[in-house]
C-alpha positions, 0 to 999 in steps of 0.5 A, a space after each residue: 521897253 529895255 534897259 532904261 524904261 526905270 531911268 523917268 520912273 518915280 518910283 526907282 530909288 536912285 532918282 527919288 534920292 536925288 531929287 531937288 530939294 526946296 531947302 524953306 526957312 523952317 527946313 534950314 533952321 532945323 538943319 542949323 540947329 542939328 549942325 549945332 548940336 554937332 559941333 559946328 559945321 566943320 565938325 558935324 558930317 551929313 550922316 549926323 546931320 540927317 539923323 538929328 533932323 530926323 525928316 521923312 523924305 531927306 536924303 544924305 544927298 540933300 543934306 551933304 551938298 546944303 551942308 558944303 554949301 553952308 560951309 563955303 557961307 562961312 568964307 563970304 562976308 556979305 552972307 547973313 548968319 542963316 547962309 543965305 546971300 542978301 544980294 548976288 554979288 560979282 565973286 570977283 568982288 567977294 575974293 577982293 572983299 576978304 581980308 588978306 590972311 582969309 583970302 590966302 586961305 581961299 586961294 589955296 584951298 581953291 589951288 588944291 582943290 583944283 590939284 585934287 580934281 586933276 588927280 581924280 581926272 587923270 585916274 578915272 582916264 587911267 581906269 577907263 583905259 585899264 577896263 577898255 583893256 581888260 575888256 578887249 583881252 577879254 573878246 579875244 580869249 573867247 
């Protein structure tokens, strides 16, 4: 079979954790409740969130990116409390809805995270180049 006959298996515990999540309205509840507990959304973490909620079959994957979403909910007005959007909207639309002292945080935080992926691309070209290097120097000696 060969290196990758365990990529489609179900069994192989990398593809289990990362498997799509169907978040119903009893889950999300349970999942507001325990960020509550924590404190709030910008103070509860994922590995709090997940021990709270205590459900079989959740992974911190699952729980990290509901829990980036429901704090990127908090930005946009037209969200209902629970996070979920009552209608899709045009996110140009949405940055225009927003107040001018919200908007500018949103701007910002949109400049520096585009600033922060810049630096992981630059690194990652940096250590891809480095390891090719190594690896060459490596063939040579032997």
């Amino acid at each position: 079979m060969g290196s990758n006959s365990g990529v489609n298996n179900p069994n192989n515990p990398s593809l289990v954790s990362r498997q799509r999540l169907r978040w119903t309205h009893e889950l999300h509840e349970r999942f507001v409740d325990a960020v509550t507990q924590l404190g709030g959304p910008d103070r509860a973490t994922p590995k709090g969130v997940l021990r709270v909620m205590g459900v079989q079959g959740l992974t911190i994957y699952h729980v990290k990116s509901h829990l980036q979403k429901y704090r990127l909910a908090k930005y946009i007005p037209e969200s209902s409390s629970d996070g979920i959007k009552a209608e899709k909207n045009d996110p140009g639309d949405m940055l225009a809805s927003l107040d001018n002292s919200s908007g500018m945080q949103v701007t910002e935080a949109l400049k520096l995270q585009m600033e922060v992926q810049k630096r992981l691309h630059e690194q990652l070209e940096a250590s891809t180049k480095a390891a090719a290097t190594e690896d060459r120097s490596s063939r040579q000696v032997s």
